[in-house]
Every structure is written in structure tokens, then in C-alpha cells.
MARBATOR-276071 format. One record per residue: residue number from 1; y, x, z of N, C-alpha, C, O in turn. Coordinates in steps of 0.02 Angstrom, whole numbers, always signed. Last residue first. Layout:
// residues N
- k  nv  nu  nw  cav  cau  caw  cv  cu  cw  ov  ou  ow
- NUM  Y  X  Z  Y  X  Z  Y  X  Z  Y  X  Z
...
//
This chain:
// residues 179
- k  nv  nu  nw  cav  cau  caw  cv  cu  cw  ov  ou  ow
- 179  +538  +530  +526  +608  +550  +539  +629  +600  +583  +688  +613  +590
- 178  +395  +490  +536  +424  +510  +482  +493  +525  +502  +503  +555  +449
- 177  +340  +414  +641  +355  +508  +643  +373  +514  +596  +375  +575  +592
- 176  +381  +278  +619  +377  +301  +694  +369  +399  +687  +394  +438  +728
- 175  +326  +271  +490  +389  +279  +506  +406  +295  +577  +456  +331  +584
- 174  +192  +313  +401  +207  +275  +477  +266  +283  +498  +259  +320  +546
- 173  +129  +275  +274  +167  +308  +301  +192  +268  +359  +208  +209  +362
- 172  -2  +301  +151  +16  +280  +185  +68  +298  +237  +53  +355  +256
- 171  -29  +250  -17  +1  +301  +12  +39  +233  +77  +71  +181  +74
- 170  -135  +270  -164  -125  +226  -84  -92  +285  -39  -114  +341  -26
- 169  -123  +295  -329  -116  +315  -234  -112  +249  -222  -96  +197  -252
- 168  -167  +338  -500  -160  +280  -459  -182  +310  -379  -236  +338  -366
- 167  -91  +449  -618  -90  +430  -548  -121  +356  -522  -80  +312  -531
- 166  -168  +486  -755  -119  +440  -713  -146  +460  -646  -201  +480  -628
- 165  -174  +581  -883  -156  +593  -810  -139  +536  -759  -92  +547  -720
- 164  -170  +565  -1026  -237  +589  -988  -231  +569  -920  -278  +541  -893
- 163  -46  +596  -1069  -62  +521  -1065  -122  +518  -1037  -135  +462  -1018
- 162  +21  +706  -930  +23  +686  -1007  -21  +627  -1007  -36  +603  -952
- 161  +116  +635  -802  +85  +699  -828  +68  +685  -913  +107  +655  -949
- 160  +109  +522  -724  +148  +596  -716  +145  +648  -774  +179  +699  -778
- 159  +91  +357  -734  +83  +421  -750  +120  +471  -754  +170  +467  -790
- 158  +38  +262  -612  +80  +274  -639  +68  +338  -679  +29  +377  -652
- 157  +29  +155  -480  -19  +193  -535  +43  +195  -595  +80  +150  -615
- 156  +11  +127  -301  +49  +139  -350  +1  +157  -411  -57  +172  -399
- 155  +60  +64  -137  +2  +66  -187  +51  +70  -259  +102  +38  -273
- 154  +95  +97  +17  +124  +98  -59  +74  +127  -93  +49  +183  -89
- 153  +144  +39  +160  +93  +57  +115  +94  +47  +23  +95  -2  -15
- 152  +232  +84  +324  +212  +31  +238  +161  +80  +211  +143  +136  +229
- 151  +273  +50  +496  +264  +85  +456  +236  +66  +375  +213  +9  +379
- 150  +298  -10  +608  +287  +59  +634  +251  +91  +535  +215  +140  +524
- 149  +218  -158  +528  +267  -119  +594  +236  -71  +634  +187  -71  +671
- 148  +241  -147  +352  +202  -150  +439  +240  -128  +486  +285  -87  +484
- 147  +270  -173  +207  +283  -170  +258  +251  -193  +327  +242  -250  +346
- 146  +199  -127  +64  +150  -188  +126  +213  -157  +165  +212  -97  +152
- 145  +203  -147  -133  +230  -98  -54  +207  -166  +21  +204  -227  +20
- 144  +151  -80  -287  +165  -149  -214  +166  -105  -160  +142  -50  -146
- 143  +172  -56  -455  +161  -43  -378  +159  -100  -346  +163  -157  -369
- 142  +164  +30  -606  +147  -39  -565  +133  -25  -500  +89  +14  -485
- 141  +252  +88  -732  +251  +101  -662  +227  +45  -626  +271  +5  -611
- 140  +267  +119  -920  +249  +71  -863  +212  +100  -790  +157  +128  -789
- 139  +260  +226  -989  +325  +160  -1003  +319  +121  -963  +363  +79  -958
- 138  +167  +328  -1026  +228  +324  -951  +281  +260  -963  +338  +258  -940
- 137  +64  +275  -1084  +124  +330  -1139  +166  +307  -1072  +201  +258  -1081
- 136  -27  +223  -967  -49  +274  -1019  +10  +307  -1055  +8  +369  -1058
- 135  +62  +95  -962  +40  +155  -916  +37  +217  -931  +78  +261  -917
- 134  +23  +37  -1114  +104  +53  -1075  +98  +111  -1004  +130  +164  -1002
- 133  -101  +34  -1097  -68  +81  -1138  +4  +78  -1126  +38  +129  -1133
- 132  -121  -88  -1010  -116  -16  -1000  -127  +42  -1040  -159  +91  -1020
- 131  -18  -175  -1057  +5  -155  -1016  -54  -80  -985  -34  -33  -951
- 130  -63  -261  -1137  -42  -214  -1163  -36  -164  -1114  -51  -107  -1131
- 129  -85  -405  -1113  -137  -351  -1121  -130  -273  -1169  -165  -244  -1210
- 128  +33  -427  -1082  -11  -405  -1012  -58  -374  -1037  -83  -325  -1009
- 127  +185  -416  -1155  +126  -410  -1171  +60  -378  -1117  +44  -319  -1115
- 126  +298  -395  -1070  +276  -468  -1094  +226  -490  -1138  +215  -547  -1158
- 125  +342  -244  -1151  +338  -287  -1080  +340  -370  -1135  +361  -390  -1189
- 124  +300  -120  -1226  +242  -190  -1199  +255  -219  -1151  +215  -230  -1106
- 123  +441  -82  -1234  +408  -104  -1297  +343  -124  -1287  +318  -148  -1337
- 122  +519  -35  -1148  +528  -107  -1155  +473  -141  -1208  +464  -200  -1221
- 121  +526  +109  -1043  +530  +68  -1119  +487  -7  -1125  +430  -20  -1104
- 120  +482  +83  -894  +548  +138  -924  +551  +123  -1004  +610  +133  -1019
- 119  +498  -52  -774  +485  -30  -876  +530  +42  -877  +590  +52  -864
- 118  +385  -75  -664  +444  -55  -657  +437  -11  -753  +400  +31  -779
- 117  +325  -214  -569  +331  -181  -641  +382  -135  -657  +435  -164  -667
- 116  +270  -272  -416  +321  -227  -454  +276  -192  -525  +223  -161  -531
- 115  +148  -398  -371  +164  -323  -425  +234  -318  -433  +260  -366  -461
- 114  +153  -451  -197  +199  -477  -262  +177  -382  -296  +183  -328  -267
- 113  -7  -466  -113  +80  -414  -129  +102  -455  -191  +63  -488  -226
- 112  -83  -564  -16  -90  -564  -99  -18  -511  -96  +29  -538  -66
- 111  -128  -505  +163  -161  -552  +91  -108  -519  +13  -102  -459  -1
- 110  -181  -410  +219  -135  -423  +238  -104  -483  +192  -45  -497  +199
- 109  -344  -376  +197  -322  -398  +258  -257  -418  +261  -252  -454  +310
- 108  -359  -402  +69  -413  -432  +120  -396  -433  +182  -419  -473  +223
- 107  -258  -346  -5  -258  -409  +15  -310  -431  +56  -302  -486  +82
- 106  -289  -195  +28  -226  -224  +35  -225  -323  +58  -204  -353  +107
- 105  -403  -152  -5  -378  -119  +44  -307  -148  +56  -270  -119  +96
- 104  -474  -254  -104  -518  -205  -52  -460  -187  +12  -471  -205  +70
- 103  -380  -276  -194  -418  -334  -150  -457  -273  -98  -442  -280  -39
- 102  -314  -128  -226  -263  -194  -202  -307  -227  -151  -298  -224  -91
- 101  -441  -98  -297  -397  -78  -229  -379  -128  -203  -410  -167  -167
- 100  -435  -199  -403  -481  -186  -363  -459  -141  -301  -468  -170  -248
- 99  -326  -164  -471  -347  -221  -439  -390  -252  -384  -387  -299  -344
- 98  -333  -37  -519  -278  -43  -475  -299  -116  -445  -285  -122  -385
- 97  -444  -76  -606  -446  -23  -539  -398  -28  -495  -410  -25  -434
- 96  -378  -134  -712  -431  -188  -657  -450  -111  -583  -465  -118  -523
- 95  -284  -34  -759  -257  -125  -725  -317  -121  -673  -312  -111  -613
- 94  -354  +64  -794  -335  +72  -746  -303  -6  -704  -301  -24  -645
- 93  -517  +84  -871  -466  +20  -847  -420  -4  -809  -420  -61  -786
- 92  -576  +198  -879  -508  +202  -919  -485  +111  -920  -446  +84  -960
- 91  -626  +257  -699  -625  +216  -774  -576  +223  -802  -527  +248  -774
- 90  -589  +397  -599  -585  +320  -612  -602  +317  -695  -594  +360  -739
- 89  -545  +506  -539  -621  +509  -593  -651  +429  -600  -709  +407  -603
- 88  -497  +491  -397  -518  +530  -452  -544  +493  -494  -567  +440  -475
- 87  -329  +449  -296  -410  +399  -349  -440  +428  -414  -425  +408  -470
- 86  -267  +491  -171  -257  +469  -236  -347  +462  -266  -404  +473  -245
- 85  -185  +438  -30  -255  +468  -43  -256  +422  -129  -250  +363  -145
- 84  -76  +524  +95  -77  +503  +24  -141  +491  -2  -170  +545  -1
- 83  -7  +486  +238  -92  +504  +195  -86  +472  +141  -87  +412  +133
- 82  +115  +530  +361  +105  +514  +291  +20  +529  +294  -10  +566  +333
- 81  +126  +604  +477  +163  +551  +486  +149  +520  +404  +189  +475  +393
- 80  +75  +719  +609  +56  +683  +548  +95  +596  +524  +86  +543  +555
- 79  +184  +835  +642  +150  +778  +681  +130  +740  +611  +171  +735  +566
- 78  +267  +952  +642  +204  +960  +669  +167  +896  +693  +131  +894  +742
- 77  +375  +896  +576  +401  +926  +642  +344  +923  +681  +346  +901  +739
- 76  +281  +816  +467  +349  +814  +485  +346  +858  +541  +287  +856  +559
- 75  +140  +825  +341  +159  +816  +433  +230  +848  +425  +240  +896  +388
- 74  +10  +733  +278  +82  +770  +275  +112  +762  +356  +109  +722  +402
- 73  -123  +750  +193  -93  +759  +258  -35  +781  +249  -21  +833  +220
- 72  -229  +672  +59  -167  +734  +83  -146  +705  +132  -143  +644  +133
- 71  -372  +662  -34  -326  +640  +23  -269  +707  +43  -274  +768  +39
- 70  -437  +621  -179  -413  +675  -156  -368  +638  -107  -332  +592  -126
- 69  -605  +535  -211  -519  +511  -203  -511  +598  -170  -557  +631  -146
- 68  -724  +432  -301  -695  +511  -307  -623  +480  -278  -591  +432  -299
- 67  -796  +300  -239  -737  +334  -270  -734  +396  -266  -747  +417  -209
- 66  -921  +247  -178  -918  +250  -241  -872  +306  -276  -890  +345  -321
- 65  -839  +226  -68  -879  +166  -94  -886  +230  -185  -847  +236  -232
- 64  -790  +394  -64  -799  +337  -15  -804  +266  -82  -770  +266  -133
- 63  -802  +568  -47  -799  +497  -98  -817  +457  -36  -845  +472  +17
- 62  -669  +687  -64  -702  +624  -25  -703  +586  -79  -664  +569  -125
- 61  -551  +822  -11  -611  +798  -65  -644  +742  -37  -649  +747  +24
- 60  -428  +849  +57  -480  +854  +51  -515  +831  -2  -477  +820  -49
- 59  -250  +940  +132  -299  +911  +79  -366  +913  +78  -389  +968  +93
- 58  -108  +973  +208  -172  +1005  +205  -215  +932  +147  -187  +878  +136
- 57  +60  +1041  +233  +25  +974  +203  -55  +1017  +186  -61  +1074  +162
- 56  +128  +1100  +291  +154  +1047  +304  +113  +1024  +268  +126  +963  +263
- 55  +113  +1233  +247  +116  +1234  +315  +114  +1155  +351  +104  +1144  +410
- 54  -8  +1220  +116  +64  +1243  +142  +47  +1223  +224  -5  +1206  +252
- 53  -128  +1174  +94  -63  +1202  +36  -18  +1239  +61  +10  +1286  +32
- 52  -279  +1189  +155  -217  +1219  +164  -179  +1235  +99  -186  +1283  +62
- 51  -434  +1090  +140  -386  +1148  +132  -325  +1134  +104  -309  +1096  +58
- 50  -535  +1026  +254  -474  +1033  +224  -468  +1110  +193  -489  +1164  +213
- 49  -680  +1006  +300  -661  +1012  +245  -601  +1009  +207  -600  +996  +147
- 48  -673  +944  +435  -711  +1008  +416  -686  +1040  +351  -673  +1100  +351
- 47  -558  +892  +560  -584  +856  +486  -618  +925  +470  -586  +971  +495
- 46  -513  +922  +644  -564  +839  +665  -591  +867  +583  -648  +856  +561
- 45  -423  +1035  +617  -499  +1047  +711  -543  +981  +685  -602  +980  +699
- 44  -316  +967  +569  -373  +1023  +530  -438  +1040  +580  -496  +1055  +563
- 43  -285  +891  +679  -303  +861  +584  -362  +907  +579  -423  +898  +581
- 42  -221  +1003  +758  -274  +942  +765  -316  +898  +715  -375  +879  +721
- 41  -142  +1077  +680  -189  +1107  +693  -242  +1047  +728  -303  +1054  +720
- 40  -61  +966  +662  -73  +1000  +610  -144  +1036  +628  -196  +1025  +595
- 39  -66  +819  +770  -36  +909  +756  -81  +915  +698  -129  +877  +687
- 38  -29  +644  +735  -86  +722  +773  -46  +775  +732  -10  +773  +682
- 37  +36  +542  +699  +81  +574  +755  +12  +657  +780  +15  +700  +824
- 36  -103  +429  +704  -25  +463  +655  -13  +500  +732  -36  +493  +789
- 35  -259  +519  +696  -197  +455  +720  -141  +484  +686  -132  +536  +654
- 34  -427  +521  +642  -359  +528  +620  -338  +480  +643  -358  +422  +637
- 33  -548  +443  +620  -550  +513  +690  -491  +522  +688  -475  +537  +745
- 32  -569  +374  +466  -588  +395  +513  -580  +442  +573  -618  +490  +568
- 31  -390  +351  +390  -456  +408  +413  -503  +389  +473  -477  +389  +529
- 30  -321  +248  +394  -360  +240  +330  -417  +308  +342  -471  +314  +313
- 29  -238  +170  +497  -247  +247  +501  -324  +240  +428  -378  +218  +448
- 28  -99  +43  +492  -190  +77  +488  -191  +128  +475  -148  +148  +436
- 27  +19  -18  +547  -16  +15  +508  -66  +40  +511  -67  +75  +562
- 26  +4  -177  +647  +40  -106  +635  -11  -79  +576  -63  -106  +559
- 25  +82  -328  +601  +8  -292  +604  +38  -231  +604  +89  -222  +571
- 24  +180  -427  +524  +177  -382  +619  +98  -379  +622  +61  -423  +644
- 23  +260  -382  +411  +180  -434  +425  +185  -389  +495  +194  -329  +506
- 22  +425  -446  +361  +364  -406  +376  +287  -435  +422  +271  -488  +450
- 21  +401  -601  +230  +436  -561  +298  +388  -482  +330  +328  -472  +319
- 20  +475  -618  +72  +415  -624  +132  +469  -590  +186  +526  -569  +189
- 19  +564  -731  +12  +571  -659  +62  +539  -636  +99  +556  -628  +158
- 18  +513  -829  -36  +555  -786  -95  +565  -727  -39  +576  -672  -63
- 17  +463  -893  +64  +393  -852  +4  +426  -815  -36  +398  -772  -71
- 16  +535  -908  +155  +483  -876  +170  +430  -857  +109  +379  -822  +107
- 15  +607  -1001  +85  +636  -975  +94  +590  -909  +106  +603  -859  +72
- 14  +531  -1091  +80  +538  -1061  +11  +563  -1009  +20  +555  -963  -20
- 13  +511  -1152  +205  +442  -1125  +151  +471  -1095  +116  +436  -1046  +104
- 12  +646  -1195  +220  +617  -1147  +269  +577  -1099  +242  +583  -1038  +244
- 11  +669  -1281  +120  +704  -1220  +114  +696  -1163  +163  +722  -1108  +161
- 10  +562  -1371  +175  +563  -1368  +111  +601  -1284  +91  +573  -1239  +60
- 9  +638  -1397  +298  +563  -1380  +312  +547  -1334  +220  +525  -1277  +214
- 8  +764  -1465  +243  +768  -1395  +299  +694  -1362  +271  +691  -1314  +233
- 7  +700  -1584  +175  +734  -1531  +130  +760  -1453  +185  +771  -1397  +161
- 6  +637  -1668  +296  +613  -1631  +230  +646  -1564  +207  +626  -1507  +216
- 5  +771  -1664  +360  +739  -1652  +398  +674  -1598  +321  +668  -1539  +306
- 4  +854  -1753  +277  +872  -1669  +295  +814  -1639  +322  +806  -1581  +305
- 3  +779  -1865  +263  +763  -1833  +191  +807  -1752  +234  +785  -1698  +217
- 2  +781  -1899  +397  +713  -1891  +372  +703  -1856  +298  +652  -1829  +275
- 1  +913  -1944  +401  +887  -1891  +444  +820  -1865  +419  +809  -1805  +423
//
């Protein structure tokens, strides 16, 4: 009884670290004065400094600790339900920047994400200190995703564009108005 008893408790733990579970914390509003679910024309009344792409998505300029970041508002059926906020005028260390997020806005409060690696060419995987010139020529996509309730958070760096261009977001989305 005492060795089932172990080996349950044993496949309980493991079981819980090969699948995390969602973290029952709801999602965080990453704006100051900003709730999910505000009108379009409410966003734009709190915040001074948007401007207007479209009907469905408004944008700002902001530095915060330091960072150059561009934020975007996305709103569904007039209700804010997404904030993309991407990361200007970063260093050319994009690993330790993406790292540094992560601990600032991810693990300090919801603790450590498993990295997704995602290879579109194969030719610096299993080389870490390769990996950001793999970024750099688009061969490498590094993310982590936070499930919350009422909604996730997807930290990403990746490149779009030519080898100048990466992307590294924090993108947040509340599933309660996303649909």
C-alpha cells in the first residue's frame, strides 16, 4: 500500500509538471486606466495619445522602464478584447531581451513558461549560442504562452521582415470579448 501510495503522489507531480495546468489568476490589464471589454471611443477618451488605424484598432507610443514599446488596441464588436505591446529600439541581444521580459512580466508573477522553439530551418538547432542569428535569418520563432482565466499571454520574438526587423510582443488577450 505504501509503495502505490508513493508511486500515485509521484505520477500526480509529474503528471502536473508534463501538463501544467491553467493558472487561475485572471488576466491583467498591462494599461494603466484600461479594462478589457471598454468601447473604442472609451480607450481613445482615457488615453491622450492614440492614433487611429482603422476602426478596430488604435495605437501609441510609450516608454516604460526604460523601453521604447508601440501598444495596439484591438477591439471586437466595439469592446477591447486584445493589447499587443511590441518592443522598440531594443539591443542586438534579442535572447537576453526576450529574457528579461519573460522575468519582469511573466515569471515574477505567474512563475517559469516552458520556451517554445519553433525551427523553420534546422541549421542552428542545438546550437543555443546560435540561436540569435537563427532569429535574425527567420529560422527561429521563440515564444511562451500563460493561460489565465478569462484569457493568455503570448510572448513572442520572431522575425517578419528582413534580418533588421524582429518582432519581440507581449500580447495580451482576454477571451471573455474575443468571440
Amino acid at each position: 500500500m505504501k509503495k502505490f501510495l508513493i508511486l500515485f503522489l509521484f505520477v500526480l507531480a509529474s503528471n502536473s509538471f508534463l501538463f501544467p495546468q491553467k493558472i487561475y489568476k485572471t488576466i491583467p490589464n498591462p494599461v494603466e486606466g484600461i479594462e478589457w471589454g471598454m468601447s473604442y471611443d472609451d480607450v481613445t477618451d482615457e488615453r491622450d495619445d492614440l492614433r487611429e488605424l482603422n476602426s478596430s484598432v488604435c495605437y501609441e507610443d510609450a516608454i516604460n522602464d526604460g523601453r521604447s514599446e508601440r501598444i495596439f488596441y484591438h477591439f471586437k464588436n466595439n469592446q477591447l478584447y486584445m493589447i499587443a505591446v511590441f518592443y522598440e529600439d531594443y539591443s542586438m541581444n534579442y535572447i537576453k531581451d526576450f529574457e528579461k521580459i519573460e522575468k519582469e512580466k511573466i515569471f515574477e508573477e505567474y512563475g517559469r513558461r516552458e520556451w517554445n522553439y519553433e525551427w523553420i530551418k534546422d541549421q542552428y538547432k542545438g546550437k543555443p549560442d546560435m540561436y540569435e542569428l537563427a532569429v535574425k535569418f527567420k529560422e527561429l520563432v521563440i515564444s511562451t504562452t500563460t493561460e489565465l482565466m478569462g484569457g493568455k499571454i503570448i510572448h513572442s520574438l520572431a522575425n517578419d521582415g528582413d534580418e533588421n526587423e524582429i518582432q519581440h510582443s507581449l500580447i495580451y488577450v482576454s477571451t471573455d470579448y474575443s468571440e
